[in-house]
N, C-alpha and C positions, 0 to 999 in steps of 0.2 A: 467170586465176582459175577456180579452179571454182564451180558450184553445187550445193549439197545443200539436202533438206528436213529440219527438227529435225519430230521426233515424238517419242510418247513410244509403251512397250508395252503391245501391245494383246493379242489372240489371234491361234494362228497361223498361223489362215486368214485374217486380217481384213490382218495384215501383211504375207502374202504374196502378196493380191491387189492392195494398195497398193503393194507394192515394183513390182509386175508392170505399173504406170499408172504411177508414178516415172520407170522404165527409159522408158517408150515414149514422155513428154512430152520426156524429151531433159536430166533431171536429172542430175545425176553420182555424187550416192549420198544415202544417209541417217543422220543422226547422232539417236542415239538417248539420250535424256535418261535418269537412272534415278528412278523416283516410287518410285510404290505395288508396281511390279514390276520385276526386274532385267531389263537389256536382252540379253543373252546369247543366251539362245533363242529370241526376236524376231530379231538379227541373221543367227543360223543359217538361220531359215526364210526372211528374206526373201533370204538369199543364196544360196539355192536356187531359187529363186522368179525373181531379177534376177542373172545373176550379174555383167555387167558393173557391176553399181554398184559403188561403194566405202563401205563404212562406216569408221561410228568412235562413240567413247559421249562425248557432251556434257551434263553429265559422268558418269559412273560415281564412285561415293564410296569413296573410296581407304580415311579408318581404316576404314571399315565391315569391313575382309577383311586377311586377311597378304597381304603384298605378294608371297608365293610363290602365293597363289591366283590373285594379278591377273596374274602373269608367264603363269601355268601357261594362263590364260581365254584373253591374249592370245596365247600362242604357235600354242593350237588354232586360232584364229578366220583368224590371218593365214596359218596353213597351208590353210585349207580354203576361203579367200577368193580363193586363189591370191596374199595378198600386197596383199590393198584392205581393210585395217582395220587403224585405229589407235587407242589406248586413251589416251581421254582420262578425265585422274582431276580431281577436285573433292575439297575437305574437309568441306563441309557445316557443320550448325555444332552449335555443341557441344551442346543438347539433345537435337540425333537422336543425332547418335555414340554420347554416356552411356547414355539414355533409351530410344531405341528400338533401336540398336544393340548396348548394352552392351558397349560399344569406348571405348578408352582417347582421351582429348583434351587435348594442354595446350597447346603455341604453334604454330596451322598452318602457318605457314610454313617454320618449322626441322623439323617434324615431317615438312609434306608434302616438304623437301629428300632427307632422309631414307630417305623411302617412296620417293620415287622412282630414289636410287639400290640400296634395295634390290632394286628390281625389275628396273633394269637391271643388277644384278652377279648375279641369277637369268635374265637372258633371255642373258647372257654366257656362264653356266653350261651354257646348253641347248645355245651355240653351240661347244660345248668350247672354249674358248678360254682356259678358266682354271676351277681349282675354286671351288665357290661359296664365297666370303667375304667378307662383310657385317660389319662392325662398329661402329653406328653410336650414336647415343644413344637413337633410340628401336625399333630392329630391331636382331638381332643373329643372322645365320645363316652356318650355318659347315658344315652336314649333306646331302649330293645323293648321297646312292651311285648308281652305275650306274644298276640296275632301277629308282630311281624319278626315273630323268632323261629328260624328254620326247626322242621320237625325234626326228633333225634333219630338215630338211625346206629346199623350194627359198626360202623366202622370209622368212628368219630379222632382215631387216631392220625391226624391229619399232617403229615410233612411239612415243614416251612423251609424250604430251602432260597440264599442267594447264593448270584454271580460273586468272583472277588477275585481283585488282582493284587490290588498294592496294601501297603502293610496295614491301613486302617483300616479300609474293609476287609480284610483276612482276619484284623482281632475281632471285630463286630461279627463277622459268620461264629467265629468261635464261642462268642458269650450269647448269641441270641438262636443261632439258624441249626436246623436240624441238619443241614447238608449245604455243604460248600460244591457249587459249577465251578470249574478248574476251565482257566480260557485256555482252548485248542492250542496255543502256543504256549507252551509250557518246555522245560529243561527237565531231567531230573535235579538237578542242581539247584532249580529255582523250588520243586516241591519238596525236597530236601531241607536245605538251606534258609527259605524264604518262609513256602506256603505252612509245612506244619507246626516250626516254632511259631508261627503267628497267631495260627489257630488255636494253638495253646497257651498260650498267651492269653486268649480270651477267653476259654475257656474259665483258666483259672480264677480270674476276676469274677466272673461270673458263679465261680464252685461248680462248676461242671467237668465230668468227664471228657476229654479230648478225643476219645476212642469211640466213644458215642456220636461221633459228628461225621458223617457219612462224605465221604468225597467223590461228586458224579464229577467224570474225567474224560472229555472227550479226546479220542487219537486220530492224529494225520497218519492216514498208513498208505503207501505206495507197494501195492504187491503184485509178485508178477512172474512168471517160472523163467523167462527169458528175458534180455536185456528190452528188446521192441517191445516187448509185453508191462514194462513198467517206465517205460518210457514219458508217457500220457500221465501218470497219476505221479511221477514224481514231477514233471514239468507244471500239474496244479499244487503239489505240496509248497514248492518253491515259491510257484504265485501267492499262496496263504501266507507263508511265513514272513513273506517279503512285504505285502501288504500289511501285515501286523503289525512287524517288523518296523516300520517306517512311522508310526505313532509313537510319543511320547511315552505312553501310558505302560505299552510293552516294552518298548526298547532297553529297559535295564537289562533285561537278561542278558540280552548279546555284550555288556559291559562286563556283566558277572563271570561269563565266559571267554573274557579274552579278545571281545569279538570289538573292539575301543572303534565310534565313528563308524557303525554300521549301519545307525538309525539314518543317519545324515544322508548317506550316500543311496540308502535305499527311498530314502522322501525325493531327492533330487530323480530316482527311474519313473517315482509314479507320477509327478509331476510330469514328466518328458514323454512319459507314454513308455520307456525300454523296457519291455520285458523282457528282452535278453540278456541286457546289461543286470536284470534281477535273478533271472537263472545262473548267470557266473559268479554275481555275489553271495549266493545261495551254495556253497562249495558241498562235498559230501561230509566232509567233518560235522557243519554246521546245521546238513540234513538231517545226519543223524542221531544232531544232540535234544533235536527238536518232533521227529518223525520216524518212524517203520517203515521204513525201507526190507523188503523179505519176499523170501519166494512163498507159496501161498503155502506148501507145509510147514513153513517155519512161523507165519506171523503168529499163530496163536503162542507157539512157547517162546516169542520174541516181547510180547505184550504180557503175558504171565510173567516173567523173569523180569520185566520192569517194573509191576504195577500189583502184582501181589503180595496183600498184607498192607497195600497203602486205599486202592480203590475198593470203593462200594461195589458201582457201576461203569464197567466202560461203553464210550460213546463213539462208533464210526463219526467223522466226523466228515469228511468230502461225501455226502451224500444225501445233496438235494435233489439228484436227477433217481433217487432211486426205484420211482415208478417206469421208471426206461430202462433200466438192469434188464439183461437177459438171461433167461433163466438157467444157462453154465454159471456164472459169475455170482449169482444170487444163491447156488447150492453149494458152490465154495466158501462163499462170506456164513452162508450157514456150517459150514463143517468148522470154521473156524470160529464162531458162534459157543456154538456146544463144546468144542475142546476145550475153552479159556469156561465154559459156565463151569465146567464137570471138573476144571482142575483148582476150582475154589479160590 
């Protein structure tokens, strides 16, 4: 397995001296979220900055852009990466698409189907392999003269990865995406249970192998040698979970688990403001059906013991502030970096 850090963009000095502490703690790359800023030229600088990392965008929001911009973003990036970046897309949801995007939205999952093979019958294109033709319900391209077809290059193997949570997008990653984003809150019970019979699921329909489908897995991990010492990072697990938690979208799992009327009562704290009341509902059972919870020599073979033979990639995932790490803390996360890369 590997390791990466999720961040999100910053400035591109601020990224590129964090990419430059990434590389030397012994991480594997960085997956860049998109907010408030695209991840693009964040990933440019820091891969000038690190070049042996590998990136990828967790997620990048696919309607937000034609799916000839996304082919076009990722063909430069995996060219200039020498071939360590993969484009991982998300849908978002439908008030930013409309509202702040002013992009079309109607059923994400047949949409994002869609988007994604429009993108790869454009990264097809670039490989001449065939003229571009797209004709789908919600893309329709059929236009690449020459002059505006990207030049080829060594490393045209190009990743299509999405997000996916619920059972329709899970079978659509399986029959179209090279790699499935697994949302931060996750069970094993729910990637057990849920995530991979769905994948294959899609697969099958599709005639593809299921094993070939790569799962980037970000973890909630609270570590700490001393109870004060993990105090801070299981008080933000709690806040993640509880926030997820409180969404429709995620709340089955806590139903899967026994957890009946979790959703409810956790929508009622953010509403109110309690995050107390979200840390008590937040019990250890339920922490730890969801998070790593470890002292810092155990998390690596706590996260191996979970998630090997199921993850590609795993992803820290509490870690946007990681240009503030101090660098004890940063050669820890790297010790546990390298153990979980080296134990495969």
């Amino acid at each position: 397995m590997e390791f990466d850090v999720m961040t999100r963009a910053t400035t591109w000095d601020n990224v590129g001296a964090l990419a430059r502490r990434v590389e030397a703690a012994g991480f594997s790359g960085m997956l860049f979220t998109e907010g408030h800023q695209v991840p693009w030229m964040n990933i440019a600088a820091a891969s000038l900055a690190a070049p042996s990392l590998h990136f990828s965008t967790g997620i990048a929001i696919a309607f937000a852009r034609s799916p000839m911009v996304s082919a076009e973003i990722a063909w430069e990036l995996a060219q200039n990466t020498g071939g360590k970046f993969r484009l991982g897309l998300g849908s978002q949801v439908k008030a930013h698409i409309e509202r702040r995007y002013a992009s079309h939205w109607d059923k994400p999952a047949p949409q994002m189907r869609d988007y994604v093979l429009a993108v790869k019958a454009s990264l097809k294109a670039f490989r001449r392999e065939a003229p571009l033709r797209h004709d789908g319900p919600y893309y329709k391209m059929s236009l690449l003269p020459e002059q505006w077809t990207p030049p080829r290059h060594e490393h045209e193997d190009v990743k299509v990865d999405i997000s996916a949570v619920g059972p329709i997008m899970v079978r659509v990653a399986g029959e179209v995406a090279d790699g499935v984003h697994v949302h931060p809150m996750h069970s094993m019970h729910y990637i057990h249970n849920r995530l991979l019979p769905g994948v294959a699921e899609g697969a099958r329909r599709a005639g593809r192998d299921p094993s070939a489908i790569d799962l980037i897995i970000p973890v909630i991990v609270a570590a700490g040698d001393t109870p004060e010492e993990q105090a801070k990072p299981i008080e933000e697990a709690k806040t993640t979970i509880g926030f997820y938690g409180a969404t429709p979208n995620y709340a089955f799992q806590f139903d899967d688990l026994g957890h009946a009327g979790m959703r409810d009562q956790l929508r009622d704290c953010l509403k109110s403001g309690d995050n107390a009341r979200v840390q008590s509902l937040i019990t250890e059972e339920i922490l730890d059906q969801f998070a790593v919870v470890a002292r810092w020599d155990d998390v690596a073979d706590r996260m191996v013991a979970r998630y090997k033979g199921i993850a590609s990639r795993l992803v820290i995932y509490l870690a946007s502030h990681w240009r503030e790490i101090d660098g004890k803390t940063l050669d820890r996360w790297g010790e546990v970096a390298r153990a979980v890369r080296q134990a495969g």
